[in-house]
N, C-alpha and C positions, 0 to 999 in steps of 0.2 A: 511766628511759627503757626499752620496750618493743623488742625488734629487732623490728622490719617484718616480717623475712624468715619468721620462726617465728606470724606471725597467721594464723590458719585463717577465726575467725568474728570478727566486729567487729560491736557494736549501736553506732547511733549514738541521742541522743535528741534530739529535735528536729530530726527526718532530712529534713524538707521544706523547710528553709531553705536558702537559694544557697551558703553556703559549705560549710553539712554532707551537703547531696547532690552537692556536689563531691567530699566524701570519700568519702562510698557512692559513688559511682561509680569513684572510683580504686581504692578496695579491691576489687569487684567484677571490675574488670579485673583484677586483680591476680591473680582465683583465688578469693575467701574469699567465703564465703557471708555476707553483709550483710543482717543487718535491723533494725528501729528504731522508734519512734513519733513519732508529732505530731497534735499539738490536731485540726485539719481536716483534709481531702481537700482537695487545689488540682490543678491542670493538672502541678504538679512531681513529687506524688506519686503521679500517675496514671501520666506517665514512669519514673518509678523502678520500680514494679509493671512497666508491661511488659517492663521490661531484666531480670526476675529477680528483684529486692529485694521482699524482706517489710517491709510497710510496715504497722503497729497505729493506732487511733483511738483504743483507750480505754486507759485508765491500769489496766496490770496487769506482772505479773512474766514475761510470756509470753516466750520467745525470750531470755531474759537467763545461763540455766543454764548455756550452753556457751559462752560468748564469750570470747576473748579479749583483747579489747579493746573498752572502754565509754567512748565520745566523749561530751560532751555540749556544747550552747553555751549560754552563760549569761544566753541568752533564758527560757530551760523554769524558772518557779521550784522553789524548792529544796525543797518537800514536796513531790513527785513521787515515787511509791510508787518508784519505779525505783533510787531514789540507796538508799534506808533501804537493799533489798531487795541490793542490789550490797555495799555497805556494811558488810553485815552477813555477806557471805558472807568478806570480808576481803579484799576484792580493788580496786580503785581504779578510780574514774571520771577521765580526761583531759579538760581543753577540746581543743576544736576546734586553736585557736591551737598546743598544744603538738607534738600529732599532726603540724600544717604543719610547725612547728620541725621536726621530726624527720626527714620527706619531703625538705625543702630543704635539710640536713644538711650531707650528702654531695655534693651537687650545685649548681656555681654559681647565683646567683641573682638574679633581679632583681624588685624589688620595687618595687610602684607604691600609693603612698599621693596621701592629698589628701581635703580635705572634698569637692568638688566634683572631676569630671572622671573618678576613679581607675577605678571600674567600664568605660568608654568606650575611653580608655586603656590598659590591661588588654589588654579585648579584641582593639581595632586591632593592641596590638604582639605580640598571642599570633598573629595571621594573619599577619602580616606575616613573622615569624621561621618558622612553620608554613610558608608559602607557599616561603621563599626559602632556608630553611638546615634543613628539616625534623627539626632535633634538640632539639624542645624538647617541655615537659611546660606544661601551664596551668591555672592556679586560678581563674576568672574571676568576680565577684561578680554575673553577669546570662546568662541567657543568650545564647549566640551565634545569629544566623537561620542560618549558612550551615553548623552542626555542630548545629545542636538540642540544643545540651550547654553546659554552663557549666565542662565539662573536657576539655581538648587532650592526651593522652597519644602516647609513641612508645614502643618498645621500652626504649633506652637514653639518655635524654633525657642533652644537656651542658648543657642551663638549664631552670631550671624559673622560669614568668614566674607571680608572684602578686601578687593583690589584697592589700596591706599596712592591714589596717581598724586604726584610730584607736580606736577604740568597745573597750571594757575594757583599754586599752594593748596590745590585742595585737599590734599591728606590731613592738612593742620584743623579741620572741621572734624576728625573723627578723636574720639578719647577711647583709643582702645584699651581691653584688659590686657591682653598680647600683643606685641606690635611686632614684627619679625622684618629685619631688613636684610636684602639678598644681594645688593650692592651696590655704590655710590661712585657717578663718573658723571666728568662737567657733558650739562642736556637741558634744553629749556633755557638758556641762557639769554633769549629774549624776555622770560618771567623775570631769568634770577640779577641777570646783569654780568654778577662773576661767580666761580665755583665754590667761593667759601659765602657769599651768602646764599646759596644752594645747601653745602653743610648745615648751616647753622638753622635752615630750617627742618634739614632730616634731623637735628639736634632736637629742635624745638617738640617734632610728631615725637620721637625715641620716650624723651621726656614725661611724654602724658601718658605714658604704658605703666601698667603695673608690673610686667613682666617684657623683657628684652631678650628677643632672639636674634643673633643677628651674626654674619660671613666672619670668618677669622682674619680675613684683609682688609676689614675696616672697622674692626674691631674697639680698636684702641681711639679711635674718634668719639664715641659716646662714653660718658661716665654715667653710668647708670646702678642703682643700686641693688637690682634684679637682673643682673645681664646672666646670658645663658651664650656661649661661641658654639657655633660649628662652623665644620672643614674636616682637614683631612690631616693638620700639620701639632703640632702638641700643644697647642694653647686651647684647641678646641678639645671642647667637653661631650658634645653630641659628635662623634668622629668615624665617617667613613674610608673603608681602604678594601682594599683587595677587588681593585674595577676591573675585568675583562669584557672582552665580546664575545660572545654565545650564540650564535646563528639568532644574529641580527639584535640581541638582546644585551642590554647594558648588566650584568652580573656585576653584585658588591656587597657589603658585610657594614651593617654598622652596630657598633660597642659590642663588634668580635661576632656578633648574629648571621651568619649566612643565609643565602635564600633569596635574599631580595634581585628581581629582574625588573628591569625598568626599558618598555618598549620604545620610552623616548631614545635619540643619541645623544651621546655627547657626556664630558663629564661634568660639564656645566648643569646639564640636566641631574646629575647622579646627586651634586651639592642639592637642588633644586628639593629634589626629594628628600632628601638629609633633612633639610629647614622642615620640611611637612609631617616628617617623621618626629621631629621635635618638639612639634606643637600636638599632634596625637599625645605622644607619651605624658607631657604635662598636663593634659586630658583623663588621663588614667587607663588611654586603649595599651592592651599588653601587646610586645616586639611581634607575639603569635601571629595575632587579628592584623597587625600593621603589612606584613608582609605579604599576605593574602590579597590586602585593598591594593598594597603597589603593583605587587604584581596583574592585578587585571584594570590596570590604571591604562584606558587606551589612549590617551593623549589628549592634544587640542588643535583644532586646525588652524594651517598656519601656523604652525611651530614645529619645525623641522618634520613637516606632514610630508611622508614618501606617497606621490601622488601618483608615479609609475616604475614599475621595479621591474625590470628583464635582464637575463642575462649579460647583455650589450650596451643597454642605457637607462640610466635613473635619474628620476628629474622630482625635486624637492620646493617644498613652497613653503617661505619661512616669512616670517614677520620681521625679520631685520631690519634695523635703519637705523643702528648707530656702529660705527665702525667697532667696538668690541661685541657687536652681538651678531656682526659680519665674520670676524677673526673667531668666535666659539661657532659656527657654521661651519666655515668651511675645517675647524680642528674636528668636529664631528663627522664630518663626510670622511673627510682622508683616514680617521680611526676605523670608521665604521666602511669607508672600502678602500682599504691599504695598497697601495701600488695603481689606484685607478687617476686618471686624470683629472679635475674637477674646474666647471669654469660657474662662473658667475655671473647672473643676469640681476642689476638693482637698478631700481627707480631711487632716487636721493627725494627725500621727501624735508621740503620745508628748507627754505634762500637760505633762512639766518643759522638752523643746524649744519647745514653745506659748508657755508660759512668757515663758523666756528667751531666745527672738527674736521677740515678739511685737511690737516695734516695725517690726523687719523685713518681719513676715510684713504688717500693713499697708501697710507701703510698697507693698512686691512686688505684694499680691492687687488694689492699689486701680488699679494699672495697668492691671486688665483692663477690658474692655469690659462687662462681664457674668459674676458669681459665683455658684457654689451652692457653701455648706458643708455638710458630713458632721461628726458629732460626731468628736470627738477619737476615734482609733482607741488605745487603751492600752498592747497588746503587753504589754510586762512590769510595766506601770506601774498604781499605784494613783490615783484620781481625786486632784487639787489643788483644794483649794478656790477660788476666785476665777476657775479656769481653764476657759474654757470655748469653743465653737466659737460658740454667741451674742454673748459679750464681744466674739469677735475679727470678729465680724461687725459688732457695732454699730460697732465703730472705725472700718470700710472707707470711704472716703470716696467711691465710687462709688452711684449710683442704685439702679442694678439690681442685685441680692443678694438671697439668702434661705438659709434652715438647713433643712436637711429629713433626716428622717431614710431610712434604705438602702430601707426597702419602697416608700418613694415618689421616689427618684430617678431611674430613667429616666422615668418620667412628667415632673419635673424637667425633664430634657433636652430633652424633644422643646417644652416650650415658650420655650428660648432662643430666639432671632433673631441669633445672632452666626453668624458663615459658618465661622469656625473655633472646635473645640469643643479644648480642652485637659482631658485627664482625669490627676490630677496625686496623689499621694502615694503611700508607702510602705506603708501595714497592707494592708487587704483589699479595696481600691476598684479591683484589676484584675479580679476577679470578677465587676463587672456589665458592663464593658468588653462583653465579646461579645452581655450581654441590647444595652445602649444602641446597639452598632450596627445591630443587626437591629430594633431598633423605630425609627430612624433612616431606613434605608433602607425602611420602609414607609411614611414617611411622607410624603403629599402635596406636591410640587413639592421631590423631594428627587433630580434626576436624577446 
């Protein structure tokens, strides 16, 4: 372990990813001159440039001489001039994951895992505490709209709220005081191999919590001697009900408290906040103060972010990329616009996820009104034979479908007919997001 206090320069590698421009960013604050590489240019590393941070594109040994500390996440494979080049000088590369261990250390903690929801979650209960007891720090795995940052820092934070990721076991490196889990479905299956030793590692993170929060649908999976449930059905304890829509606004009541709006959709989100709402109260913030932080809780982008709203057409940009957080997408559109059309544009991210929930991802896609697929986005991953964005096309048992590749996608779009446009996955498909709205909004009877 590295003391924190003695790092002047930090390189990170793969410095444009949400978790690791979390930590350029906290180290940044911190004082330390921060810089780093990654594959492309995106909107995060264009932020990161104008906060200060040196941010490289090509693969060289530039900026690695002086550092004292060399992050990396085990996205970036492992010939990367950078590892040999550190390696060789005798000095050590850290994951991401270990660096967080080390931040959360010293300081209580609360930790929000879950295949589904965690990111959402996260962020809610990072405002909420920011909003009403201002002593905390946050790691958030999306950005926030109302901080343009995906990190919450204070001077002398008494909790520090993190995203607990599943993906390489890294949540098992954190010992939170709270650990809150938002819910458990087979993902990472080239980590885990099968879904119960998946469980038994969200068993193992559940475990090292002094207090357990965790969904009433998988409840019964952790024995825990501190468990706390919510939901909405009677075994939960924290228990929201009375969910309507309210020009545009998710309205719900929890332990019979009215008031709460939540500008997210959906009632995946409504749960989302339930969990955030749960870890305040065991905090000591009163239902009063809680309802005020939700309600001016603007979201995160990329998660069910309404990116253009007119009368005629609405086109949505969500983080999706596991067939149940496709299936809570589109039960949110169709809640939040009842009788409208809705079609679905997803990039399938990652062979071996395709893969293996590929029964899934037909179910989920075939619900929509109208589909375009994008080839399989790779990220770390080398091609699978049999696996393919065609395959999972012909499966879809809807009509209307087609495969296209990126140079011809918003052309794509603009010939749907569905009134709501869902743009949905994980790789690089938030990229054409701003072409697709602007050739939207020029397009004939698009008021």
């Amino acid at each position: 372990m590295i003391d924190l206090k003695d790092v002047k320069k930090v390189y990170l590698l793969g410095i444009g990813g949400i978790g690791m421009s979390a930590l350029a960013r906290y180290f940044k604050g911190k004082g330390a001159k921060v810089s780093g590489y990654d594959k492309t240019p995106s909107a995060l590393t264009e932020q990161l440039i104008a906060e200060g941070i040196e941010v490289r594109f090509d693969e060289s040994s530039e900026g690695l001489d002086q550092a004292d500390l060399f992050i990396y996440t085990p996205a970036v494979p492992i010939d990367h001039i950078a590892f040999g080049y550190v390696e060789a000088t005798g000095k050590q590369w850290f994951k991401r994951s270990e660096v967080l261990e080390w931040i959360t250390k010293e300081t209580k903690t609360i930790a929000i895992a879950g295949t589904h929801g965690k990111t959402t979650t996260t962020g809610i209960t990072a405002h909420l505490l920011h909003e009403t007891r201002g002593d905390i720090a946050a790691f958030i795995g999306g950005v926030l709209t109302d901080y343009n940052s995906n990190l919450i820092t204070t001077r002398k934070p008494n909790y520090v709220v993190v995203e607990a990721d599943e993906y390489d076991r890294s949540f098992l490196r954190l010992h939170p005081n709270i650990a809150v889990i938002t819910s458990l479905d087979p993902d990472h299956l080239d980590i885990y191999g099968t879904f119960e030793e998946m469980k038994k590692d969200y068993q193992t993170f559940a475990s090292r919590a002094e207090l357990l929060i965790v969904h009433e649908s998988i409840a019964e999976l952790f024995d825990h001697p501190q468990k706390k449930i919510y939901g909405k059905g009677t075994s939960a304890e924290i228990k929201y009900s009375s969910v309507k829509v309210v020009d545009g606004a998710f309205e719900f009541s929890v332990h019979d408290h009215s008031g709460f709006k939540l500008k997210l959709a959906g009632e995946h989100n409504v749960e989302n906040a339930t969990a955030a709402i749960a870890v305040a109260q065991e905090l000591g913030v009163g239902l009063d103060k809680i309802v005020k932080s939700v309600n001016s809780f603007g979201g995160i982008k990329r998660r069910f972010e309404r990116v253009l709203e007119t009368p005629s057409r609405v086109v949505i940009d969500d983080y999706a990329h596991h067939p149940e957080e496709i299936k809570a997408a589109l039960n949110a559109a169709r809640t939040l616009y009842a009788g409208k059309t809705v079609a679905v544009v997803f990039q399938p991210h990652l062979f071996s996820r395709t893969r293996d929930l590929e029964e899934g991802f037909v179910e989920s896609l075939s619900e929509a009104d109208e589909v375009i697929l994008l080839p399989i986005y790779p990220a770390r991953e080398r091609p699978i034979e049999g696996v393919s964005s065609a395959n999972l096309l012909n499966k879809l048992t809807l009509k209307t479908k087609q495969l296209v590749q990126k140079s011809d996608l918003v052309i794509a779009v603009l010939s749907l007919t569905a009134d709501v446009v869902l743009i949905l996955g994980a790789g690089d498909i938030d990229r054409f997001v701003k072409p697709i709205v602007n050739a939207v909004k020029t397009k004939p009877n698009v008021e």
